[in-house]
C-alpha positions in Angstrom: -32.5 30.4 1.7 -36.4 30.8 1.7 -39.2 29.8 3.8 -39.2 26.4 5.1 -41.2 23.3 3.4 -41.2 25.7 -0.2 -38.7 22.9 -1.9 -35.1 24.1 -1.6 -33.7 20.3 -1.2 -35.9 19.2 -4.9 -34.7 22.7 -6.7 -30.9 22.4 -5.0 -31.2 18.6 -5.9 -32.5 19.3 -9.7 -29.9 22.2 -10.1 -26.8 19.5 -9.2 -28.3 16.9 -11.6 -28.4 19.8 -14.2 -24.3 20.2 -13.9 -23.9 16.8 -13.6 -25.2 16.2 -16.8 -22.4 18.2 -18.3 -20.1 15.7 -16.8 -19.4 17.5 -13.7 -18.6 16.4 -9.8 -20.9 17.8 -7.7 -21.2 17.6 -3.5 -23.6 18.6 -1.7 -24.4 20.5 2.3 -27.2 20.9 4.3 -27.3 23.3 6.7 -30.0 23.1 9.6 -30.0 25.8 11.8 -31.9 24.0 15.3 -29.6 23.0 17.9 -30.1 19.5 17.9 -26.8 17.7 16.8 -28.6 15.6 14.2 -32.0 14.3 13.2 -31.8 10.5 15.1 -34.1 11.8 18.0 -36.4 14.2 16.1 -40.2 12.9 15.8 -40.8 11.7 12.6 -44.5 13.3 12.6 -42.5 16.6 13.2 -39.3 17.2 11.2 -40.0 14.1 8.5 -38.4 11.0 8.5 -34.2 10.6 9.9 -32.3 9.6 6.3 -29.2 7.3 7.4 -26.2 7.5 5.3 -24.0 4.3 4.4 -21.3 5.4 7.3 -24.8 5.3 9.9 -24.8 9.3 10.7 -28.5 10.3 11.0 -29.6 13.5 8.6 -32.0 15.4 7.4 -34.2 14.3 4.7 -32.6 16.7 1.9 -29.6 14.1 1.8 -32.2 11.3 0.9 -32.9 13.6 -1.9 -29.0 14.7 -3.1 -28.3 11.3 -3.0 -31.5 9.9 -4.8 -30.9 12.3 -7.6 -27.0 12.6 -7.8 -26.2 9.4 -7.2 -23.8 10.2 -4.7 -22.6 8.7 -1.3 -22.5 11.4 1.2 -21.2 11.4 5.4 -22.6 13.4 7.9 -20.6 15.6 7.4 -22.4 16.7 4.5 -25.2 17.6 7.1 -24.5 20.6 9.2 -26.1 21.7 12.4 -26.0 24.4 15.0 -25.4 21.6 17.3 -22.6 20.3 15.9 -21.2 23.8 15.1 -21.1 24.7 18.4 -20.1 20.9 20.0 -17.3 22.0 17.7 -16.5 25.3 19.1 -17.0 24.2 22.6 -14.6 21.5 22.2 -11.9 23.8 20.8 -12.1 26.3 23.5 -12.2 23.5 26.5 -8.3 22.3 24.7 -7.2 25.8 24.7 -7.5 25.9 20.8 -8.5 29.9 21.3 -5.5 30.5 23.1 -7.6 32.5 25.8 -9.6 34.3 23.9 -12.9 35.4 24.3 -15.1 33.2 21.9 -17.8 34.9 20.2 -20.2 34.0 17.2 -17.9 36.2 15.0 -15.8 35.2 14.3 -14.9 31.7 16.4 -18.6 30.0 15.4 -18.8 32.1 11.6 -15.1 30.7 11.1 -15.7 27.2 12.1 -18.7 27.6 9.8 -16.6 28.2 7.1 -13.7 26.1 7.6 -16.7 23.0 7.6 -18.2 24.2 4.0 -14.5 24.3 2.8 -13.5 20.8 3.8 -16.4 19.0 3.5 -16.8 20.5 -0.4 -13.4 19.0 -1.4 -14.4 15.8 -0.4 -15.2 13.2 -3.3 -18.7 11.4 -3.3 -18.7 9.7 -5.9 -17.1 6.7 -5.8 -13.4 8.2 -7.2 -10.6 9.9 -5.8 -11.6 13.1 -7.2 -12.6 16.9 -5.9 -16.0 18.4 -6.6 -16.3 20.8 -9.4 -19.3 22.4 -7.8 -20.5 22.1 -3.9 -24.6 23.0 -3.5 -25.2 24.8 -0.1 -28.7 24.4 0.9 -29.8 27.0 3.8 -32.5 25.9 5.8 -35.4 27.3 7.7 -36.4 30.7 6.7 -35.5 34.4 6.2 -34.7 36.3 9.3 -35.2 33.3 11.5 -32.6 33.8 14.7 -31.0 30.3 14.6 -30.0 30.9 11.0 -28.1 34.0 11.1 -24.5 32.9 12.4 -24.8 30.6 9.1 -26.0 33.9 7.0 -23.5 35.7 8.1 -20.7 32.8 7.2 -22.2 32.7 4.2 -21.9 36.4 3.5 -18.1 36.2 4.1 -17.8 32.9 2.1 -19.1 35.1 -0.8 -16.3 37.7 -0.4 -13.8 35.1 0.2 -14.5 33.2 -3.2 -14.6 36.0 -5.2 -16.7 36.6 -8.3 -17.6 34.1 -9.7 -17.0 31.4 -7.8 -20.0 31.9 -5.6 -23.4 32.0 -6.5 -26.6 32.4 -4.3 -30.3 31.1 -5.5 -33.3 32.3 -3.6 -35.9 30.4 -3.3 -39.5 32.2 -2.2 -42.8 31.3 -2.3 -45.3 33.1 -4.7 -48.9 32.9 -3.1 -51.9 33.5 -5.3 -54.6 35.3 -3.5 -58.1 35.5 -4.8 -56.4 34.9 -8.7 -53.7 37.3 -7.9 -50.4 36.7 -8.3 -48.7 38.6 -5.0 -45.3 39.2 -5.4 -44.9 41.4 -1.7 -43.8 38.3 0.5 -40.8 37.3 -2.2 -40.2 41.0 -2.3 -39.5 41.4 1.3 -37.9 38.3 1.6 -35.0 39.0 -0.7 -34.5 42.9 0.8 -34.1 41.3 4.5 -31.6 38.7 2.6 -29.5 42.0 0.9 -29.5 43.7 3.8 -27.2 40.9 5.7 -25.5 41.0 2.3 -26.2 37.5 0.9 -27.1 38.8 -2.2 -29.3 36.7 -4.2 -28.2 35.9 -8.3 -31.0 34.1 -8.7 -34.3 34.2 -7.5 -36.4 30.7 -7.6 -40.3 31.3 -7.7 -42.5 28.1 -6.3 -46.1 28.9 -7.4 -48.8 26.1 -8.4 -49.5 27.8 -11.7 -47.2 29.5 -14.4 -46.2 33.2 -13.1 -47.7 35.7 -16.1 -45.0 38.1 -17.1 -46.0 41.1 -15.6 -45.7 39.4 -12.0 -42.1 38.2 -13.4 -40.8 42.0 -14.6 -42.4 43.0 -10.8 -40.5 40.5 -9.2 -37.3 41.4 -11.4 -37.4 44.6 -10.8 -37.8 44.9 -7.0 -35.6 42.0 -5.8 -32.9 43.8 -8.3 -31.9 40.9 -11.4 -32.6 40.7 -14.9 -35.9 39.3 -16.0 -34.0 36.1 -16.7 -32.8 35.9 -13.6 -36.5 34.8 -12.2 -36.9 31.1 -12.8 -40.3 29.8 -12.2 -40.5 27.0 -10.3 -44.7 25.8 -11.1 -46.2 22.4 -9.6 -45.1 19.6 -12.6 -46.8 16.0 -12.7 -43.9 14.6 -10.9 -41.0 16.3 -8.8 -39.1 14.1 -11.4 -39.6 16.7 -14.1 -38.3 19.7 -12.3 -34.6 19.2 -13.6 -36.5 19.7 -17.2 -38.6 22.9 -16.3 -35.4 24.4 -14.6 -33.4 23.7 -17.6 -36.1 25.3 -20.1 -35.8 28.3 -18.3 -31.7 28.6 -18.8 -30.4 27.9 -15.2 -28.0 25.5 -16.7 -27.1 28.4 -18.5 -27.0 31.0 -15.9 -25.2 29.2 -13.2 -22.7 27.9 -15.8 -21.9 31.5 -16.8 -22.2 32.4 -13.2 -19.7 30.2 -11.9 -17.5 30.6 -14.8 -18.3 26.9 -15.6 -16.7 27.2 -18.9 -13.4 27.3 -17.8 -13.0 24.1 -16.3 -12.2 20.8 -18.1 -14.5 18.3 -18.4 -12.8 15.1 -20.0 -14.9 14.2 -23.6 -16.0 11.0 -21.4 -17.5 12.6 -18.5 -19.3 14.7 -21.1 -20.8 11.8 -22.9 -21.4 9.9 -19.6 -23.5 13.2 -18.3 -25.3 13.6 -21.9 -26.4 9.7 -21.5 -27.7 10.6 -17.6 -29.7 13.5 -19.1 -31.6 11.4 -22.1 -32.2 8.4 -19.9 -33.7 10.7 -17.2 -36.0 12.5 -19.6 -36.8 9.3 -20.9 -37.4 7.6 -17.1 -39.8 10.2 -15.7 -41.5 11.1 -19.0 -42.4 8.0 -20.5 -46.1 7.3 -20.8 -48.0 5.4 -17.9 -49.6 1.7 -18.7 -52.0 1.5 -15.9 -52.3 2.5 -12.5 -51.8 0.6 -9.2 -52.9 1.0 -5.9 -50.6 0.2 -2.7 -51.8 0.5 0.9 -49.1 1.9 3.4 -49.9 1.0 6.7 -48.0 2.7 9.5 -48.1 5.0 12.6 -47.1 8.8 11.2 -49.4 8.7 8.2 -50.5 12.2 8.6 -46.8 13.1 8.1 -46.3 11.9 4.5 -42.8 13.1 5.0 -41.7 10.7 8.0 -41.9 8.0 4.9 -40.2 10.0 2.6 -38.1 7.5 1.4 -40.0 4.8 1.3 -42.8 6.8 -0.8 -40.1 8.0 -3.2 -38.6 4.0 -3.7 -42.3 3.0 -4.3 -41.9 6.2 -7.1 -38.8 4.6 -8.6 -39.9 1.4 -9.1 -43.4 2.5 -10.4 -42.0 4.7 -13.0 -39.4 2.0 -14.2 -42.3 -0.6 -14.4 -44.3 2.2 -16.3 -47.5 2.3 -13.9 -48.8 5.1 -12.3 -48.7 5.0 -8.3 -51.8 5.2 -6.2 -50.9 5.3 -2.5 -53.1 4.9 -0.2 -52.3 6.0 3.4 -53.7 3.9 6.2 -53.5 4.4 9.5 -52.3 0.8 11.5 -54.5 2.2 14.5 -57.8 1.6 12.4 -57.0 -1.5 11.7 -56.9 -2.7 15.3 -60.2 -4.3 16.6 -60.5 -1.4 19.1 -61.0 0.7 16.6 -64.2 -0.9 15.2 -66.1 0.3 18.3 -64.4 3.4 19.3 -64.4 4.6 15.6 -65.8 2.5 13.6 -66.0 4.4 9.6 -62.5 4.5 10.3 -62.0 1.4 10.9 -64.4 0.2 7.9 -62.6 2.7 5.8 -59.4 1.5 7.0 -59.8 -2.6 6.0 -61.5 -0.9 2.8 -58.2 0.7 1.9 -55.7 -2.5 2.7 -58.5 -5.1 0.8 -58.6 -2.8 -2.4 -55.1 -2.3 -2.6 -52.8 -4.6 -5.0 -50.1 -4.5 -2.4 -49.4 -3.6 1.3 -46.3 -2.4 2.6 -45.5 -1.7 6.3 -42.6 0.4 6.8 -40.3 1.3 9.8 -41.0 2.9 13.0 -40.6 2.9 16.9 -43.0 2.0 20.1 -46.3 -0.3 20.5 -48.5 2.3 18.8 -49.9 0.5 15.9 -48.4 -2.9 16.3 -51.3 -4.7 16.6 -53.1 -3.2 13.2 -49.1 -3.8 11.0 -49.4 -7.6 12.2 -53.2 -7.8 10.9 -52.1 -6.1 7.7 -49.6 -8.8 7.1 -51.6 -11.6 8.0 -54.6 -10.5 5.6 -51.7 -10.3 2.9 -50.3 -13.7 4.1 -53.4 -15.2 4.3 -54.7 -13.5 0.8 -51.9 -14.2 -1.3 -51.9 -10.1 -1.4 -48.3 -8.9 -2.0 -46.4 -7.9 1.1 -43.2 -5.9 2.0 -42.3 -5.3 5.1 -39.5 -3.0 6.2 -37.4 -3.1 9.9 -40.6 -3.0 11.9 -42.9 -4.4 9.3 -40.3 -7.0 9.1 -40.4 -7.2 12.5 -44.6 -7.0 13.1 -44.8 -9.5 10.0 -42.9 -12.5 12.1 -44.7 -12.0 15.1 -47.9 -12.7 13.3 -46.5 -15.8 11.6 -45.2 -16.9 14.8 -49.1 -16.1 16.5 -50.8 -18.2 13.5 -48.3 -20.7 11.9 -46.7 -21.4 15.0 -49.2 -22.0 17.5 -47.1 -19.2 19.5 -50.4 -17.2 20.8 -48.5 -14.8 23.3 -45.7 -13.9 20.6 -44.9 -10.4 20.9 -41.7 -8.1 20.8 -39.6 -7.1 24.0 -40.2 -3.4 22.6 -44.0 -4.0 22.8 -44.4 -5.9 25.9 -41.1 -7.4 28.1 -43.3 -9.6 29.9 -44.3 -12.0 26.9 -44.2 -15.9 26.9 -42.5 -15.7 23.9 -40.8 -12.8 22.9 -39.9 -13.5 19.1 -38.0 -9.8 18.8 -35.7 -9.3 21.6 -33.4 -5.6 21.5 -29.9 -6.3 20.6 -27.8 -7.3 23.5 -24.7 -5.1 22.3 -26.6 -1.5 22.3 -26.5 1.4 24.8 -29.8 1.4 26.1 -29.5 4.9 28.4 -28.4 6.7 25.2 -30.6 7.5 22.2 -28.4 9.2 20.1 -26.5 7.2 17.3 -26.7 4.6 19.3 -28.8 2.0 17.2 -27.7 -0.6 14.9 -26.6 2.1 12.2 -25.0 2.2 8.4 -24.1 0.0 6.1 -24.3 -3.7 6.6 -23.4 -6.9 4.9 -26.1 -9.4 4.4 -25.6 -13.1 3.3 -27.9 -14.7 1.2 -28.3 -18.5 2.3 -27.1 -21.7 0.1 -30.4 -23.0 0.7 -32.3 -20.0 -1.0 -31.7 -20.3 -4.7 -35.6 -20.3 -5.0 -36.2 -17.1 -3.6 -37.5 -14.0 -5.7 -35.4 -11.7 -3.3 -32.2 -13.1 -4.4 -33.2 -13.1 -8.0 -34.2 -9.2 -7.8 -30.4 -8.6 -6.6 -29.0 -10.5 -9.6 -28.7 -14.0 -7.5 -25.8 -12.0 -5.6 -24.2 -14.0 -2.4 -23.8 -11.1 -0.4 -25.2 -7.2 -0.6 -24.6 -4.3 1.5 -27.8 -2.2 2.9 -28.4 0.6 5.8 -29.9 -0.4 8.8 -31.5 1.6 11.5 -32.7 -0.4 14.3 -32.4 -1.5 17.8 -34.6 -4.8 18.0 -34.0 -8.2 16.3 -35.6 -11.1 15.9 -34.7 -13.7 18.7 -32.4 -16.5 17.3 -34.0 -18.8 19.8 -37.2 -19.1 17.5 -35.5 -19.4 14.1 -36.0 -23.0 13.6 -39.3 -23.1 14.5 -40.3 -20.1 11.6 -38.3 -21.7 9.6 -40.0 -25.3 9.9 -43.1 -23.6 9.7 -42.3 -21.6 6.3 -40.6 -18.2 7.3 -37.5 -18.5 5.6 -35.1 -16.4 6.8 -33.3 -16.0 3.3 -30.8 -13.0 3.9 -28.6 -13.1 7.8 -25.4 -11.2 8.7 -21.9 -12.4 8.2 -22.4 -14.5 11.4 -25.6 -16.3 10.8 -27.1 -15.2 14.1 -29.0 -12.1 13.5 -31.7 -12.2 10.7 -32.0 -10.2 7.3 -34.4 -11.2 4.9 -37.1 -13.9 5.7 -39.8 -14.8 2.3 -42.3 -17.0 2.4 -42.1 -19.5 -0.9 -45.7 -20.3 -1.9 -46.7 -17.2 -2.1 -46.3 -14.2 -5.1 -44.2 -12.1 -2.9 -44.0 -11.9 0.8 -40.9 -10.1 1.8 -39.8 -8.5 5.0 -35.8 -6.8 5.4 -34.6 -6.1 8.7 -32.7 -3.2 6.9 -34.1 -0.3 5.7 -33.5 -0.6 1.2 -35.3 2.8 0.5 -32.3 4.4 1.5 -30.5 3.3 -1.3 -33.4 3.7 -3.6 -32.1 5.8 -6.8 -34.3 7.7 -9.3 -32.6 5.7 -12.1 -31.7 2.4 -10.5 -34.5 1.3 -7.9 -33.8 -0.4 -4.7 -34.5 -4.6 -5.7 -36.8 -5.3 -2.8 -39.0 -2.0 -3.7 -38.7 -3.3 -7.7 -39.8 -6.7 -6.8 -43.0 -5.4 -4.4 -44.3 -3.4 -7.4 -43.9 -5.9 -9.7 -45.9 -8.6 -7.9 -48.4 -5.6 -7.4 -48.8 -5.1 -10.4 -48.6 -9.0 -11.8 -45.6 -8.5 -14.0 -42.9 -10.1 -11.9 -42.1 -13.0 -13.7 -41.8 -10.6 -16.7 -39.1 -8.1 -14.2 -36.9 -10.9 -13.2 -36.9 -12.8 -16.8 -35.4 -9.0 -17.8 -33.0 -9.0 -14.9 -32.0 -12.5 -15.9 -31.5 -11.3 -19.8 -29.4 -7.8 -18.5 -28.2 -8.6 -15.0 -29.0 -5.3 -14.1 -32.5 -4.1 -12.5 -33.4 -2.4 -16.1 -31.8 0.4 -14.7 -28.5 2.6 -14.9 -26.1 4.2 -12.7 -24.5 7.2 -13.5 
């Protein structure tokens, strides 16, 4: 537990890749104390982007993360919230589950806490039949807030229940220097508030921009009450990528194997070598030496919130590090683009067109409502147009085929139902099938098949994912494009390359005389692994960077993306 935004989810993340690489199986649980049942109908600009699993439950963006860096498939489950806790509850006691008793936070809401963290940590997520060996808790929002404390408090109890050793609780704090010095009061009072409800910390996790000198660390040691080596520093590194290493130079492999009483569990000889191999290909992935640098425009509507594209930023990471050039992204805001803007606020807008014409790719990702629309479909048309590189993703896929429909097709009134009902031609219509009075979870959601087409042998798409027939991505959406206007794309060079199992609703469109201009109706970033990048993601850096004849002519030579999975 610390304070919120300090990077529990990257040092609870880099902490389960460190056990993994001694060949262990290791879950993962968020806890999020607000009441909301899940993250589907947060803002994006407020709480960060909504991750969607492969069975369509909407999380937080800490699962993006665990599965990114374990390489696990998680439910949503694996998420949970105060909401859900006490839809739980609620149930129960309206079937008479409490047998007429009184319910209470302790123990009816501290017990179903529990009985959730025990379940859901048995459950295996990584593609075998197995149990965990370890399950990472990760406590969100901060010390001492009031939504958290029914979860401290199960928490404190789960402790006692497990016994020694078989529980173990990392702090994480924040180390603020102030004027060059090092202040070590906040992390102090933070973990006395956190003893006192008797969730003792065994570890205590130190963010801080710099190295801590060893003075603050014997301070910190000695008023939080743990050994000197019991403060890991967690400093700013060149990438998030490299935490795993800085944790592990500091011991916490060490400690939290010893803590755990690690040692006594058996790990079969080929697990072992299977977790070795992870560790020396990761090293080698996110330390390898940088050929050039590359700059790619994101245009969409929550720029200022760098976390409501969290995992479209980290895919864009993936694929840059695997192609070995250094990422320069450049955040544009779709509103600037819009001719509006070039009265209204004009260096905005002249900085805006700047950013998209100096940038060796564009991407538009996903979002919801007309805000914006108008500058997305003007970025795809200057890449079109330009022979820039282009990915566009659920609503960039979306904006991308209205444009083409506006300039290719004569269509001058094409628009979206979403943006405006009324249109002559509305090229994306909402999906007849959906709940339209209820929001929650009630989008096109999960894991979907997607067929590629015998007619698209020529496409750079299908060649990224190994000239597969069919693949399986997540989806998040509740507007399609309108099969009424497929031919006429098509004739006019938007091939729709990628469509569902029944031909009707479409995928994956690419134009062919063009170095890469690629729009999914699903969302691939949330698949996106540090080691294995997602293939449309791959394919978009490569054509940014001009190497993606080279890419493919490797995929062709390995069928694989250059990449491993662990």
């Amino acid at each position: 537990m610390a304070t919120a935004g300090v990077g529990k989810g990257i040092i609870a993340s880099s902490t389960g890749l460190l056990l993994k690489t001694l060949g262990l199986r290791v879950s993962c649980i968020k806890i999020d104390p607000y009441v909301s049942v899940d993250a589907g109908l947060m803002a994006p600009a407020e709480h960060g982007e909504c991750f969607v699993l492969r069975s369509g439950s909407e999380v937080d963006l800490d699962l993006g993360n665990y599965e990114r860096y374990l390489a696990v498939t998680l439910t949503g489950d694996n998420n949970i919230t105060t909401g859900k806790i006490y839809q739980h509850v609620i149930q129960k006691e309206r079937r008479g589950d409490y047998l007429g008793k009184t319910v209470q936070i302790v123990p009816h809401v501290t017990n179903a806490i529990k009985d959730w963290i025990k379940r859901v940590s048995r459950i295996p997520v990584d593609g075998t039949e197995e149990e965990p060996d370890v399950c990472i808790i990760e406590l969100g929002g901060t010390v001492g807030d009031i939504e958290s404390m029914p979860f401290v408090e199960a928490l404190t109890q789960l402790r006692h229940e497990a016994g020694r050793r078989n529980f173990m609780n990392i702090h994480v704090s924040y180390v603020p220097t102030i004027h060059g010095e090092q202040k070590t009061k906040p992390t102090q009072h933070a973990v006395k508030s956190v003893r006192s409800y008797g969730l003792i910390p065994d570890l205590v996790a130190c963010r801080c921009e710099q190295p801590l000198a060893d003075s603050t660390i014997a301070k910190l040691a000695l008023h939080c009450s743990v050994e000197v080596e019991q403060v890991i520093v967690v400093r700013d590194m060149p990438t998030v990528y490299q935490v795993p290493i800085l944790l592990k130079q500091q011991q916490l492999l060490s400690l939290v194997r010893a803590g755990l009483n690690l040692e006594d569990v058996t790990v079969p000889l080929a697990r072992q070598a299977k977790g070795a191999e992870l560790w020396d290909y990761w090293q080698k992935v996110v330390t390898q030496e940088q050929e050039s640098s590359i700059n790619i425009a994101l245009v969409g509507k929550y720029v200022e919130t760098h976390d409501a594209y969290l995992s479209v930023v980290k895919s864009l990471e993936h694929s840059s590090m695997h192609l070995r050039r250094k990422l320069n992204l450049v955040w544009v805001d779709a509103e600037h683009l819009e001719p509006q803007a070039k009265t209204a606020e004009a260096e905005k807008y002249n900085q805006a067109w700047k950013d998209v014409q100096n940038a060796s790719g564009v991407i538009v990702p996903g979002g919801f409502g007309t805000r914006g629309t108008e500058g997305m479909m003007l970025a795809s048309k200057y890449a079109r147009e330009n022979k820039v590189p282009y990915l566009g993703v659920c609503l960039g896929f979306q904006t991308a085929a209205i444009q083409f429909a506006r300039d290719i097709c004569g269509m001058e009134s094409a628009n979206s139902e979403e943006f405006e009902a009324s249109a002559r031609d509305c090229v994306v219509v909402s999906m007849p099938e959906l709940d339209k009075q209820n929001m929650g979870g009630t989008m096109r959601l999960g894991s979907r098949k997607t067929i590629f087409q015998p007619n698209s042998e020529w496409a750079k798409i299908r060649a990224l994912y190994n000239d597969a027939e069919e693949i399986e991505e997540r989806h998040r959406h509740r507007y399609e494009i309108n099969p009424e206007y497929i031919a006429r794309l098509e004739a006019a060079g938007l091939q729709f390359v990628g469509k569902d199992e029944t031909g009707q609703r479409m995928e994956i469109f690419e134009v062919k005389d063009h170095p890469y201009f690629v729009g999914t109706q699903f969302h691939a970033e949330y698949q996106s692994k540090v080691l294995s990048p997602s293939p449309p993601f791959l394919g978009f850096i490569a054509a940014s960077a001009g190497c993606l004849d080279e890419t493919l002519n490797a995929k062709a030579a390995n069928g694989v993306n250059g990449a491993h999975t662990f």
